[in-house]
Backbone as CSV, one residue per row, in Angstrom:
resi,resn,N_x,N_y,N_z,CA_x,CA_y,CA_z,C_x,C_y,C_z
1,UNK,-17.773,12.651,-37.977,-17.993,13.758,-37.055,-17.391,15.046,-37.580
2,UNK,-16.523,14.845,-38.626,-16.564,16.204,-39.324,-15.254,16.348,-38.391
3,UNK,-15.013,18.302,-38.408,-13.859,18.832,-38.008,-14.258,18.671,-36.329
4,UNK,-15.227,18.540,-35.701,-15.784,18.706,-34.598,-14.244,18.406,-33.685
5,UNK,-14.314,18.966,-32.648,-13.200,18.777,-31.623,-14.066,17.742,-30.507
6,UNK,-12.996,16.932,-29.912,-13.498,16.059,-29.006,-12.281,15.985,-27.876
7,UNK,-12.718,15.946,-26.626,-11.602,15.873,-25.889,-12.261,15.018,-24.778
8,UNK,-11.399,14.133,-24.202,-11.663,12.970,-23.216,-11.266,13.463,-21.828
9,UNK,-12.227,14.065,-21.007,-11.361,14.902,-19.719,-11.482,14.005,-18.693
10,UNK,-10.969,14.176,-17.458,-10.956,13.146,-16.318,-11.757,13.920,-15.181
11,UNK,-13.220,13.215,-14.975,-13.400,14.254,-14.029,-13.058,13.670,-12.889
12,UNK,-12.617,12.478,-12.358,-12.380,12.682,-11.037,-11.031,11.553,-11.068
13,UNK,-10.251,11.580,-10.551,-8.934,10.905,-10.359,-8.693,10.372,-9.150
14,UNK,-7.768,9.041,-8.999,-7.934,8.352,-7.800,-6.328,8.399,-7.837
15,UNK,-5.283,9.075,-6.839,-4.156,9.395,-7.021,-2.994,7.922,-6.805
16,UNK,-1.954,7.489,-7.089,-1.397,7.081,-6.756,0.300,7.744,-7.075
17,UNK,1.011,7.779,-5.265,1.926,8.477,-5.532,3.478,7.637,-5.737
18,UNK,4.119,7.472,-6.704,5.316,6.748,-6.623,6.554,7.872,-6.334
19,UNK,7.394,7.502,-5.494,8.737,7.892,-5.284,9.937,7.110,-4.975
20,UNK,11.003,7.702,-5.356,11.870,6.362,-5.657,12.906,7.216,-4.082
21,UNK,13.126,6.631,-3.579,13.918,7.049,-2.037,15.389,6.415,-2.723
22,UNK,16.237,7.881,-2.264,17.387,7.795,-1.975,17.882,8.010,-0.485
23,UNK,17.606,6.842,0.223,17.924,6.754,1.354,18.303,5.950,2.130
24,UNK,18.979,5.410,3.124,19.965,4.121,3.580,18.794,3.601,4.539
25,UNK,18.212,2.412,3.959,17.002,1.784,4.732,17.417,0.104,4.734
26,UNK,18.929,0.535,5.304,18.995,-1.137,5.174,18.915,-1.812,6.270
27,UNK,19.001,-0.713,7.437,17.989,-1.686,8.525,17.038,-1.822,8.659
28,UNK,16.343,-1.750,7.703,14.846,-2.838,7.782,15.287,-4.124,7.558
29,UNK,16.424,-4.531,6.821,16.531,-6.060,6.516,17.372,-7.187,7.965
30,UNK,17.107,-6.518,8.874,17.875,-6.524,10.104,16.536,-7.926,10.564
31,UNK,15.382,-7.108,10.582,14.486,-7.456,11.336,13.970,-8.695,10.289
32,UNK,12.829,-9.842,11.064,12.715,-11.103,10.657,11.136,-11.216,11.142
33,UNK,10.703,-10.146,11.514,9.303,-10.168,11.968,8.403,-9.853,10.748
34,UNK,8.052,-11.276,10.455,6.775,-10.854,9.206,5.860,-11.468,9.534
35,UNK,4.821,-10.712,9.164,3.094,-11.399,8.782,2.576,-12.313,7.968
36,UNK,2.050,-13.227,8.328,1.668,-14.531,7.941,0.565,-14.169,7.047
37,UNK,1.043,-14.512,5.846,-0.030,-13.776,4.875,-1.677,-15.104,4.991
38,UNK,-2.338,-15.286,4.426,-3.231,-16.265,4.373,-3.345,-17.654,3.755
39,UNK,-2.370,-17.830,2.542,-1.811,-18.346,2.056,-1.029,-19.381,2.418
40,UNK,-0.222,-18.791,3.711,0.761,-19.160,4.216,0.193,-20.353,5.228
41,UNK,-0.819,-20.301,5.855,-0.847,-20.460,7.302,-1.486,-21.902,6.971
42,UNK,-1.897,-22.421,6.151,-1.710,-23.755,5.697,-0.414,-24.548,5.168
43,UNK,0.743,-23.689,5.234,2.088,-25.094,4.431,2.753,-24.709,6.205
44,UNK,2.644,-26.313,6.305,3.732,-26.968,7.596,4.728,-26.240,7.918
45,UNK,6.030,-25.689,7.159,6.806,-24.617,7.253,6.681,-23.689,8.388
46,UNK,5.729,-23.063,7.454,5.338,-21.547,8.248,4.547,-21.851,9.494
47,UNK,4.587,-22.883,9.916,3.484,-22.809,10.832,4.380,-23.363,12.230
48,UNK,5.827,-23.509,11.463,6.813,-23.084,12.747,7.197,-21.566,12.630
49,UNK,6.705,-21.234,13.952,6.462,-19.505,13.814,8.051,-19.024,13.993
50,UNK,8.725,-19.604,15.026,10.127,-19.095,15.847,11.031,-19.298,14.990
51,UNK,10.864,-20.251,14.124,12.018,-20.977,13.107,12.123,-19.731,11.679
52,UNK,10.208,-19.729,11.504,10.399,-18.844,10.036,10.486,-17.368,10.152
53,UNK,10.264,-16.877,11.572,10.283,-15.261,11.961,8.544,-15.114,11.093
54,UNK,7.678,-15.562,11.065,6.493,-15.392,10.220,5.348,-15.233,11.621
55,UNK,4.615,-14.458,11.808,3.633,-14.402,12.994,2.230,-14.708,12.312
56,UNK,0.928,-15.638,12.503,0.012,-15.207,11.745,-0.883,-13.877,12.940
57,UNK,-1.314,-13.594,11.722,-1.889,-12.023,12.117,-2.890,-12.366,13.527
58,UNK,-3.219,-12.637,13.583,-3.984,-13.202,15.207,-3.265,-12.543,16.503
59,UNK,-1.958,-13.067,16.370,-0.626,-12.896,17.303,0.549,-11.896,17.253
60,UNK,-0.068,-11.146,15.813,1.241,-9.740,15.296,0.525,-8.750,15.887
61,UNK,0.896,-7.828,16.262,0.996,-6.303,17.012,1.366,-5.526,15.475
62,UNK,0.573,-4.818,14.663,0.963,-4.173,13.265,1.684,-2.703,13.632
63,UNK,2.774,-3.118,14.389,3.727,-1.895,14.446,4.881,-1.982,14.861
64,UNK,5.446,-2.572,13.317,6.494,-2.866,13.334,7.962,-1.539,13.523
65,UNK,7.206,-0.566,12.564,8.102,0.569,12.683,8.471,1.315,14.097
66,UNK,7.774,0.769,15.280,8.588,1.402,16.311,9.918,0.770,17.039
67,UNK,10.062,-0.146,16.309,11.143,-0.781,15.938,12.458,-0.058,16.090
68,UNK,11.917,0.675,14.682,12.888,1.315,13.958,12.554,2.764,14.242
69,UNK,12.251,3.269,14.903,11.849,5.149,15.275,12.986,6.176,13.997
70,UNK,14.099,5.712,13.349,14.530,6.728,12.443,13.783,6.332,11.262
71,UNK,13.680,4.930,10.901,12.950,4.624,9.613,11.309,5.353,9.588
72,UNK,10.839,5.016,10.987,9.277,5.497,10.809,9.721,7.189,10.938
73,UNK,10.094,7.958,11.332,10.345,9.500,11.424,10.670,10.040,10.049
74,UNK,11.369,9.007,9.142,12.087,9.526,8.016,10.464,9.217,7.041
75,UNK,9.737,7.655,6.904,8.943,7.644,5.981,7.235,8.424,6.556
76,UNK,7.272,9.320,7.801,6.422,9.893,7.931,6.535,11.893,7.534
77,UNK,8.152,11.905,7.308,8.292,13.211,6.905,7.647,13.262,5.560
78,UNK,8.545,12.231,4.571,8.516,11.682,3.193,7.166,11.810,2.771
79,UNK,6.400,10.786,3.763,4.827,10.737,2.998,3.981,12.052,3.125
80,UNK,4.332,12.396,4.359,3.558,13.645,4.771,4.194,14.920,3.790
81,UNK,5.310,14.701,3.042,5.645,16.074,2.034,4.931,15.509,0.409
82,UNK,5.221,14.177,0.645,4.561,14.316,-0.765,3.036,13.683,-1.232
83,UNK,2.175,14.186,0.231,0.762,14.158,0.018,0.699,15.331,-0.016
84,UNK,1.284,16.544,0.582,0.941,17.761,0.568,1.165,18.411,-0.578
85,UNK,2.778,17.891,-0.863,2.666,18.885,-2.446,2.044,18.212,-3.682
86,UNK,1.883,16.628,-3.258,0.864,16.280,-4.666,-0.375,15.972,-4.728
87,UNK,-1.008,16.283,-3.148,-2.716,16.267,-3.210,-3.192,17.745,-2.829
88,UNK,-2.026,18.751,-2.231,-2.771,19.736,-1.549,-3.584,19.677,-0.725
89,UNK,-3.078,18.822,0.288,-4.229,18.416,1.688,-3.008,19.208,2.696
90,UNK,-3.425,19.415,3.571,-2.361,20.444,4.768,-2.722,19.686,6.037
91,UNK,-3.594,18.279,6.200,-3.411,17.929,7.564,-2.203,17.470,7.801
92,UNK,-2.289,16.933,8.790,-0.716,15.899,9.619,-1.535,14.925,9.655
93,UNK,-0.221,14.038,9.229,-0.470,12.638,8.885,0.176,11.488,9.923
94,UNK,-0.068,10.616,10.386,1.068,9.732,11.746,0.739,8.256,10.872
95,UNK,1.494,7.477,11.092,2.044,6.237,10.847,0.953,5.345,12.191
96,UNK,-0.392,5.084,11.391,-0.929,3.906,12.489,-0.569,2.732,12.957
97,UNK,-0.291,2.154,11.967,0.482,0.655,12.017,1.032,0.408,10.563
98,UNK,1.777,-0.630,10.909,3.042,-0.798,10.097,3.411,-2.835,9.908
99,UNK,3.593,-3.057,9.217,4.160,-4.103,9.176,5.301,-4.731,7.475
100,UNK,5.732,-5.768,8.240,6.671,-6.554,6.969,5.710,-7.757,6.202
101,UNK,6.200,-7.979,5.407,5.729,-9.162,4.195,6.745,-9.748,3.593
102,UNK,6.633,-10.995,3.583,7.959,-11.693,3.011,6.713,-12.588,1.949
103,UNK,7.012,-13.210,0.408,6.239,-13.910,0.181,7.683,-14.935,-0.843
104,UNK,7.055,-15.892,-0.586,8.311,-16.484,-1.418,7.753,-17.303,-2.656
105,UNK,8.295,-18.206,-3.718,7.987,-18.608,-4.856,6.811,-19.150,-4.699
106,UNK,5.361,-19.017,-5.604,4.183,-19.376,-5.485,3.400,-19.113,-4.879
107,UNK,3.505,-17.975,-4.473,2.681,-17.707,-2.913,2.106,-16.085,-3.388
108,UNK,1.280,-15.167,-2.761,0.202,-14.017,-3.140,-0.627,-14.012,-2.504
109,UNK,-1.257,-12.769,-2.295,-2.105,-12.215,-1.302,-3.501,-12.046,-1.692
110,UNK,-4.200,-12.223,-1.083,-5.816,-11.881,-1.467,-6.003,-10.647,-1.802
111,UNK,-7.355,-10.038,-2.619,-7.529,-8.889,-2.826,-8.053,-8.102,-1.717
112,UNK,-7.587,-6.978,-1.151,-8.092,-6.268,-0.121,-7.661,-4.855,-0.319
113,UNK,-8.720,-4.582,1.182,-8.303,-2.780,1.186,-8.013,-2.755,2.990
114,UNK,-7.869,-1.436,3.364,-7.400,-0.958,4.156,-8.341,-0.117,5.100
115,UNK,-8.969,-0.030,6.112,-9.998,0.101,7.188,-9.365,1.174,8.259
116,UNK,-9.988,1.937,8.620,-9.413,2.858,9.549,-8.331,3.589,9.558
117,UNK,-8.209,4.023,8.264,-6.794,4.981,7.557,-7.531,5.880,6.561
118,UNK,-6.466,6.858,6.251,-6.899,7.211,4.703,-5.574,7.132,4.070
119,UNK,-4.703,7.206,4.223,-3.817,6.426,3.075,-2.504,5.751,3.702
120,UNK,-2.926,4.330,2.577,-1.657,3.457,2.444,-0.514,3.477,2.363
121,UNK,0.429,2.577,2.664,1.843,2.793,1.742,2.384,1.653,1.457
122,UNK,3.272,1.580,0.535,4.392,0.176,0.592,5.753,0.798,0.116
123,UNK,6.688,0.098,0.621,8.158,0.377,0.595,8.788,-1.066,-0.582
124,UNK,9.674,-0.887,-0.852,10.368,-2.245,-1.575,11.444,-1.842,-0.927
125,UNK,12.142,-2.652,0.095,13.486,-2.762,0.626,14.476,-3.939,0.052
126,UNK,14.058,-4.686,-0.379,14.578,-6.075,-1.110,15.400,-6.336,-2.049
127,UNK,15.539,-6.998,-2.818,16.265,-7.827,-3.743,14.661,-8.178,-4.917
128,UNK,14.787,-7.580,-6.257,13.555,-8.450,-6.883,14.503,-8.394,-8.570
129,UNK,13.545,-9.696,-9.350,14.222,-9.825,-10.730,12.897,-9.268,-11.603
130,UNK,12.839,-10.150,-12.661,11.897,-9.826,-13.381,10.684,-11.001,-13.192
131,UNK,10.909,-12.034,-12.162,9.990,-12.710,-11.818,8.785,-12.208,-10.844
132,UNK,9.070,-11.119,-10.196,8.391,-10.801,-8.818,7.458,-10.571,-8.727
133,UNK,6.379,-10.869,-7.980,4.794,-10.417,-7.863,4.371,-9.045,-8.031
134,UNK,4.157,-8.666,-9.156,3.663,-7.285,-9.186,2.214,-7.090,-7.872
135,UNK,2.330,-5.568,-7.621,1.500,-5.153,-7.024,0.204,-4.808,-7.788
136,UNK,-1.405,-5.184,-7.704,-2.222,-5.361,-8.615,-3.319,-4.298,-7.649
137,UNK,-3.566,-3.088,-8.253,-4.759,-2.369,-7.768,-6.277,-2.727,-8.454
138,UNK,-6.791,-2.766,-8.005,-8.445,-2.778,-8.323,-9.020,-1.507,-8.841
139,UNK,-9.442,-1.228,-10.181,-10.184,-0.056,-10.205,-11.502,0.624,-9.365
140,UNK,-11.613,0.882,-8.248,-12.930,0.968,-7.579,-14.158,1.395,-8.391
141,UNK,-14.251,2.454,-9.487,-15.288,2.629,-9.891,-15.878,2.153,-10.739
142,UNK,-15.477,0.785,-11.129,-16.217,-0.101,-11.945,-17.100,-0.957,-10.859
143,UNK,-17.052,-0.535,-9.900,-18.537,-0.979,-9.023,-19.449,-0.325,-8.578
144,UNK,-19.052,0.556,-9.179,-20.538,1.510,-9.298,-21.252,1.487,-10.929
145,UNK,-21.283,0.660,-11.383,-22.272,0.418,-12.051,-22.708,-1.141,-11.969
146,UNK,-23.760,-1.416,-12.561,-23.785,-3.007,-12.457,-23.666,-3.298,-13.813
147,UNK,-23.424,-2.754,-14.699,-23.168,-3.630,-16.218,-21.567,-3.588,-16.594
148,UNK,-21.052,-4.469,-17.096,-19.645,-4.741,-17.352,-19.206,-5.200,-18.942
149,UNK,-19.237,-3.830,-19.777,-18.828,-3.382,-20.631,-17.937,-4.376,-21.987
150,UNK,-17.445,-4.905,-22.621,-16.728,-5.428,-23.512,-15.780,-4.324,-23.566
151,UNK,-14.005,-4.734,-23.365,-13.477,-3.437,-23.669,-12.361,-4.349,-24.859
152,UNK,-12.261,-3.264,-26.057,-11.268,-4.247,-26.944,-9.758,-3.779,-27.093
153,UNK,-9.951,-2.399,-25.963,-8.305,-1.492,-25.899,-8.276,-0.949,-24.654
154,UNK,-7.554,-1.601,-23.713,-7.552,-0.716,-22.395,-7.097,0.721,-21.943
155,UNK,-7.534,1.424,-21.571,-7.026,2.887,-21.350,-7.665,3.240,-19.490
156,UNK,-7.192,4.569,-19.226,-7.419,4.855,-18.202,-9.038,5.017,-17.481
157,UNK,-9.397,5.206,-18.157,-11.131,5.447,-18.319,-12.042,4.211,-18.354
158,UNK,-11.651,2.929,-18.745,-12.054,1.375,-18.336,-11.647,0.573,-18.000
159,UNK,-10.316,0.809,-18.099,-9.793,-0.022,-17.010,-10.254,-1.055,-15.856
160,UNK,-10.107,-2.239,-15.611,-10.293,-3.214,-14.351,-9.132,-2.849,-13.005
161,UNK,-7.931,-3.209,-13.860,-6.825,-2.741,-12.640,-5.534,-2.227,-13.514
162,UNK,-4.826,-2.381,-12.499,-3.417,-1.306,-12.808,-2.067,-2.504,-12.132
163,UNK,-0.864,-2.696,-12.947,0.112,-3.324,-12.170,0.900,-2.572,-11.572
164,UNK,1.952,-2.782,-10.871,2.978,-1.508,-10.184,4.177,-2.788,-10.347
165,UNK,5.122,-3.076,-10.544,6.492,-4.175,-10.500,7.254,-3.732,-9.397
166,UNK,7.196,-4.294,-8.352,8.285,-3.281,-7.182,9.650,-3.493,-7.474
167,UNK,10.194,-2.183,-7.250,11.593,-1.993,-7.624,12.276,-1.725,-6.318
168,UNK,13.222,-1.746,-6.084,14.689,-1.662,-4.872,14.763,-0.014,-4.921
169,UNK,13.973,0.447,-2.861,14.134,1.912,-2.950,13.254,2.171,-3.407
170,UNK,11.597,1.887,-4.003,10.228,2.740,-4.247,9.484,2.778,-3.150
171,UNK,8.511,3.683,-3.015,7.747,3.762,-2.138,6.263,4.096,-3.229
172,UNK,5.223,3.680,-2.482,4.077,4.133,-3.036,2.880,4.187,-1.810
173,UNK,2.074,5.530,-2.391,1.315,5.931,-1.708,-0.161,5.822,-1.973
174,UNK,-1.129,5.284,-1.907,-2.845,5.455,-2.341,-3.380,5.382,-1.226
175,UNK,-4.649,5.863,-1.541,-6.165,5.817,-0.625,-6.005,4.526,-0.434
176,UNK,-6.683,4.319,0.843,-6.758,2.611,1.921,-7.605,2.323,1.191
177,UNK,-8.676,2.933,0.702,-10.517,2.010,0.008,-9.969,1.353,-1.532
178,UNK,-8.736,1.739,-1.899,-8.337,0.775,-2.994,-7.902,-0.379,-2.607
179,UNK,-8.779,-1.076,-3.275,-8.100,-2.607,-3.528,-7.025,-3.265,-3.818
180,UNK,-6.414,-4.030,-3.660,-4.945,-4.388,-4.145,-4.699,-5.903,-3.250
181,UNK,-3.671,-6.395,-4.207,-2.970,-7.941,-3.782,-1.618,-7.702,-4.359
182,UNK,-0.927,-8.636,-4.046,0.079,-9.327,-4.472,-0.203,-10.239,-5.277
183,UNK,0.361,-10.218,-6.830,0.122,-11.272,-7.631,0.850,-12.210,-7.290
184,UNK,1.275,-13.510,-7.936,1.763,-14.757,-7.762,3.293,-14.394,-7.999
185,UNK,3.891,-14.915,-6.707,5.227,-14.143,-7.106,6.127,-15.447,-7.526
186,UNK,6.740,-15.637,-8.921,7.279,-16.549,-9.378,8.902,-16.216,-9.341
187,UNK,9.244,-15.315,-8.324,11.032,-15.100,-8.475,11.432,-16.135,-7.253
188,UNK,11.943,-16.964,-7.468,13.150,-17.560,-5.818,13.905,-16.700,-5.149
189,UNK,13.875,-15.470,-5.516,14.199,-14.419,-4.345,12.966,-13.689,-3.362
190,UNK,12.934,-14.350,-2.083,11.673,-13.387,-1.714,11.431,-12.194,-1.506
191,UNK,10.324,-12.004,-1.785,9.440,-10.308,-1.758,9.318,-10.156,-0.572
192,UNK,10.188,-9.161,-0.319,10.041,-8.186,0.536,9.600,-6.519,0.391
193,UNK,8.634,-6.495,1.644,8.031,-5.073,1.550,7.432,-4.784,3.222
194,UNK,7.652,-3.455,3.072,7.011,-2.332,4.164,6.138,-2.044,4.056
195,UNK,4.907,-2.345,4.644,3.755,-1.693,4.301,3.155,-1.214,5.790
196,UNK,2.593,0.493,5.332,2.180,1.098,6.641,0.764,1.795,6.493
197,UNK,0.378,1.900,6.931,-1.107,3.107,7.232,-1.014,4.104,7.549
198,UNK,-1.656,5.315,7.488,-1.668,6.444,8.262,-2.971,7.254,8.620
199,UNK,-3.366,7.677,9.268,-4.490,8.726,9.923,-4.154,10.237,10.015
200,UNK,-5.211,11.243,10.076,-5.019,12.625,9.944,-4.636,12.891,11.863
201,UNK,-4.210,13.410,12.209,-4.393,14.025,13.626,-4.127,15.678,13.540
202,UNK,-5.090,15.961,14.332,-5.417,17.192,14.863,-6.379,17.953,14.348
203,UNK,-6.531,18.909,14.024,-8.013,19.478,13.007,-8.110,18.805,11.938
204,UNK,-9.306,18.435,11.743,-9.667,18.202,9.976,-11.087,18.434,10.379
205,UNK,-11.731,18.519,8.771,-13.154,18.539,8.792,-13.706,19.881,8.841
206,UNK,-14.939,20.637,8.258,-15.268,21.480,8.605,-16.585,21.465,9.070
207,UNK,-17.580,22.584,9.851,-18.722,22.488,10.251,-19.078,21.490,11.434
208,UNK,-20.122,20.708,11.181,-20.900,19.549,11.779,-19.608,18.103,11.344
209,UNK,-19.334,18.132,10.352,-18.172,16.878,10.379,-16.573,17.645,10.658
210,UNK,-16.258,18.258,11.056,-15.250,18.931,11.880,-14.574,17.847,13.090
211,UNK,-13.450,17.301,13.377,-13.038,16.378,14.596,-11.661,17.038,14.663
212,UNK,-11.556,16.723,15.848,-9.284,17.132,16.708,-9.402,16.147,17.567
213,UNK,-8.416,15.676,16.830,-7.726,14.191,17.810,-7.531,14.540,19.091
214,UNK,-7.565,15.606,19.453,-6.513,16.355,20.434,-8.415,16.665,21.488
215,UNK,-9.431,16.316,20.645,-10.651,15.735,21.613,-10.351,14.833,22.353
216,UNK,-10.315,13.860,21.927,-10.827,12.421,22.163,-9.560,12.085,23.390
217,UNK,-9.927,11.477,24.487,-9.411,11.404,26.253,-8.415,10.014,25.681
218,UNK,-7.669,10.659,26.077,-6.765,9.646,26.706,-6.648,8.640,27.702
């Protein structure tokens, strides 16, 4: 190709925000109310609900953080400053529902996304080694094509997925329509995590798709 210049640009980016919190969130480890992942709800154990603090989702209420009203006030300032200064969106953001996850040796979550939000979160409040279930995103736009490529060097641009290793004190933020699980978590310390939703309230939208929460009757 000669001297020719070539440059690989990104035209569209799917954000994910990491921040590492310096902040005293150790009463979350107070509470014993977790969600019965799918996994779960087949081993005998867990299926003493009162004994393991484990609810299966049928019977959980996903709001756990009103619980805790300083924890949810503190991670709705948090998220809501750093969607604004790192997406440049200016709505208000509220905490829809919320819940805990405990997963212990051998155990992982199905691949899913998130319905009636626009962005996710997860917290690591825990204890983890170098065994722990990484967090596994799905690239979404490899389903918009139907042919599936040979790749012999992964980079950002073909990618399938992305790992995240949760660390003690991170938080992370993405769009709900991404995919993601819990890989197989092989540490004997269990994984613990916060995971919450959030919705826009009050103006958004312009024109004909224009909505204010501050419509809709109470």
């Amino acid at each position: 190709m000669g001297k020719s210049k070539v440059d690989m640009l990104d035209m569209f980016s799917i954000p994910l925000i990491h921040c590492e919190l310096d902040e005293d969130t150790s009463e979350l480890r107070q509470c014993t109310d977790y969600v019965l992942s799918p996994n779960q709800v087949d081993i005998d154990e867990y299926k003493k609900f009162q004994k393991s603090g484990l609810k299966n989702t049928d019977d959980f209420e996903f709001r756990i953080l009103e619980q805790f009203p300083k924890m949810k006030q503190m991670f709705t300032h948090i998220s809501n400053r750093l969607i604004k200064e790192g997406l440049n969106y200016d709505n208000k953001l509220e905490i829809s529902s919320s819940w805990f996850t405990k997963t212990h040796k051998g155990e992982q979550s199905p691949m899913h996304d998130h319905k009636n939000c626009v962005f996710s979160a997860v917290y690591y409040y825990g204890d983890y080694d170098d065994k722990v279930g990484n967090l596994i995103f799905k690239n979404p736009i490899v389903n918009l094509t139907s042919y599936r490529l040979n790749v012999n060097k992964s980079n950002r641009f073909n990618t399938y997925d992305i790992e995240v290793t949760p660390q003690a004190g991170s938080l992370l933020i993405f769009p709900s329509y991404v995919s993601h699980k819990i890989d197989v978590h092989k540490s004997d310390i269990p994984r613990l995590s916060l995971a919450f939703n959030m919705v826009p309230v009050g103006q958004y939208g312009i024109g004909d798709s224009q909505a204010d929460t501050s419509w809709i009757s109470k």
